[in-house]
N, C-alpha and C positions, 0 to 999 in steps of 0.2 A: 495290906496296912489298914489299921482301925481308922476310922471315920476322925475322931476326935483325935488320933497324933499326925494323920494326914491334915486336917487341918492346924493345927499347931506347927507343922510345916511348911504352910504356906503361907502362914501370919509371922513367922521368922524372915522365911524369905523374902518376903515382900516389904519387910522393915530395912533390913540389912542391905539391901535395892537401894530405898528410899533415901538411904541414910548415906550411901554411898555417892548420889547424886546429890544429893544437897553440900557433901564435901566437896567434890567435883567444883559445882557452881558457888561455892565460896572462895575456890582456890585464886588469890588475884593474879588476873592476866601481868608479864610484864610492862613495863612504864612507856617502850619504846613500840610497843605493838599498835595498831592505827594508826600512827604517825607516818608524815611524808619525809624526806631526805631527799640526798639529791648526791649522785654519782663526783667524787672529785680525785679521787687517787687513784688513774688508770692504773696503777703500777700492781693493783691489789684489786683490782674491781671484775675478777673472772665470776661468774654466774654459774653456778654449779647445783646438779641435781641433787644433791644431800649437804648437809653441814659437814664437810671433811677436808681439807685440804687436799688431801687422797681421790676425792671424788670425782667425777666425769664434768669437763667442763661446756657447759651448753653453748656462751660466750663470751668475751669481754665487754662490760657495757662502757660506753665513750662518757667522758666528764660531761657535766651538766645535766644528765640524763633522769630522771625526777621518778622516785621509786616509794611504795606502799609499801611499809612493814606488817607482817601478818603473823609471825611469830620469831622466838631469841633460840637460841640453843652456844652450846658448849661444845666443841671440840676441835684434838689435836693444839691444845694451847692458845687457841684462839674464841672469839664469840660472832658467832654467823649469825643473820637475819634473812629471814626469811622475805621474799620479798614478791611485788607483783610492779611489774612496769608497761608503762603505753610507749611505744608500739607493744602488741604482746608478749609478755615474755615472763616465766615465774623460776625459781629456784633459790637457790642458797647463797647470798655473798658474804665476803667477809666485814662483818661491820666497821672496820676503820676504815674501809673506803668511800662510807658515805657519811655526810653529812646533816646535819640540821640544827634545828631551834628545840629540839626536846633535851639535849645534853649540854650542860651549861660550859663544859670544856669544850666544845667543839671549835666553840668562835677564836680561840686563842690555838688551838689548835690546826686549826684553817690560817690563821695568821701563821704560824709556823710552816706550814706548807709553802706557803709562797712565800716566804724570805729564802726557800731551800730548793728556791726551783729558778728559774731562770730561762731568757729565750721570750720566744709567745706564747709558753705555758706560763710561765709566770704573769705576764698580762692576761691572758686567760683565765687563771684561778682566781687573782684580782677582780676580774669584773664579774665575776658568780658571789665572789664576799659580798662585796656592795649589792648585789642582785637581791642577797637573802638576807644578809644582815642590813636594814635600815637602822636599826638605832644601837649597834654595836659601839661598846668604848673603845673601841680600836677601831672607829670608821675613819675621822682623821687622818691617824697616819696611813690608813690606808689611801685615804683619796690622793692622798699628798704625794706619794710611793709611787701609784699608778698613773699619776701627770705626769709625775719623772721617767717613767719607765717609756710612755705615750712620747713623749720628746724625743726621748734618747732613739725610740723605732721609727718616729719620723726624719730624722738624718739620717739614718740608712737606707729609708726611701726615697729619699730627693739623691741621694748620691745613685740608687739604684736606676730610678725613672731617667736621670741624665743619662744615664749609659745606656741606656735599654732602647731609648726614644728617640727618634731618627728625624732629625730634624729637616730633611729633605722630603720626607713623605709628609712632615703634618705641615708643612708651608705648601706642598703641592694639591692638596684638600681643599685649602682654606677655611679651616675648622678654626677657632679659635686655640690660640695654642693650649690655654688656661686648661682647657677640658681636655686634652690629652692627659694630662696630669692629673687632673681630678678622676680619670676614667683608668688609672693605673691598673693594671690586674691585682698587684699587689697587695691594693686598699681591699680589696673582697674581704677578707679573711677580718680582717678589722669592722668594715661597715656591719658584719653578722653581730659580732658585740655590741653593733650602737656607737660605735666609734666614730669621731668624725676628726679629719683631718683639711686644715685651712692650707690655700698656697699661695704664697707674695711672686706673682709675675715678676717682679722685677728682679728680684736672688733667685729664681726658681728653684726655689725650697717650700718643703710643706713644713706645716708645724701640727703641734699638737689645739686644738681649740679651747683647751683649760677648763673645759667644763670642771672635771674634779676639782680645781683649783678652788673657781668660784665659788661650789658645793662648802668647801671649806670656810671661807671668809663667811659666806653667807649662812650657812646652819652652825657652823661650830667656832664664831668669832669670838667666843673667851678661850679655845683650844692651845696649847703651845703652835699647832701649826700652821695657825691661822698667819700671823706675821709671814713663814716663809712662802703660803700661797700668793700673797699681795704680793712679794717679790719677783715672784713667775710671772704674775698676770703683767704685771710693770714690763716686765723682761719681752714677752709675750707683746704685747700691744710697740715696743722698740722693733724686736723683729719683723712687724708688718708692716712699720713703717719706712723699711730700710727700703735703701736703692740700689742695682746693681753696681758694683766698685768697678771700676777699669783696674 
């Protein structure tokens, strides 16, 4: 090859390189790439080595589990994100499993999750909302929802702890009875959320502590549901005041 079309060959190729990487690095990343999420729809949250439904799955990651997006992709009907999580762990989920604050439907979508769940998963999904959404328009009802739900789980703990709780062995201690009760097993699973549950001696029943109540009257008192927090807390401050009935 002649000197001068050898070179004119490798001032083409080296433009058409050049030109190609500068396309490259013009191309925009997607919107969701470096952003964090956070694990909430076990039902959809399998970890897989390729974006496929079809694909090999690594594991299921547990809700609340806090994930790096690193790249988007398309397939099988769905859109997977690529992802990197602590403890370590990298592959492919399905992105309606995780959540966050980069997608403006999330938060109303997360609300929807937990009006359609129920149990201690629904108080669980509850307490990750609030976790990550502070200044959501739907924190309110949310607070309000999950002091009800908070109630309604401490009545079947005080009926649980009654039956469970051997009142021949904690008089033979002499442990305070109060702390058998507050040392319930049952409460475990609650305290991990930050949960605290109060208990009136005298009904030997717990309640819920209203924290979300108060959060209501007190951050969102022009709210519709501010009014119905003040009626729990009213309610709330009766129940602790009550005394055993013969």
């Amino acid at each position: 090859m002649k000197p001068a079309l050898l070179l004119l060959f490798l001032l083409v190729f080296t433009f058409t390189a050049e030109a190609q990487r500068r396309s490259r690095a013009r191309t925009p990343q997607p919107p969701e790439v470096g952003k964090t999420a956070v694990v909430m729809d076990e039902t959809i949250s399998v970890l897989r080595d390729r974006p496929s439904l079809f694909a090999n799955a690594v594991q299921r990651m547990r809700r609340g589990r806090v994930v790096k997006i690193l790249g988007v992709a398309e397939a099988d009907g769905v859109r997977f994100f690529r992802i990197s999580a602590v403890p370590p762990a990298a592959g492919w989920v399905q992105a309606d499993a995780v959540f966050g604050k980069f997608r403006a439907a999330d938060e109303e979508r997360f609300v929807s999750l937990i009006q359609a769940s129920g149990g201690f998963e629904q108080i669980e999904l509850a307490a990750h909302f609030l976790k990550l959404y502070s200044e959501s328009r739907f924190r309110p009802a949310v607070l309000l929802l999950y002091g009800d739900l908070l109630e309604d789980a401490a009545s079947r703990l005080s009926r649980d702890a009654n039956n469970r709780l051997d009142r021949r062995e904690m008089a033979a201690t002499g442990a305070p009875i109060h702390s058998y009760f507050l040392n319930f097993v049952s409460l475990d699973r609650y305290r991990r959320l930050g949960i605290r549950f109060v208990f009136n001696s005298s009904t030997r029943l717990f309640h819920y502590d209203g924290d979300s109540w108060s959060e209501v009257v007190r951050r969102h008192a022009n709210s519709p549901e501010a009014p119905e927090a003040k009626k729990r807390l009213e309610l709330l401050k009766e129940k602790m005041e009550r005394t055993a009935t013969r």
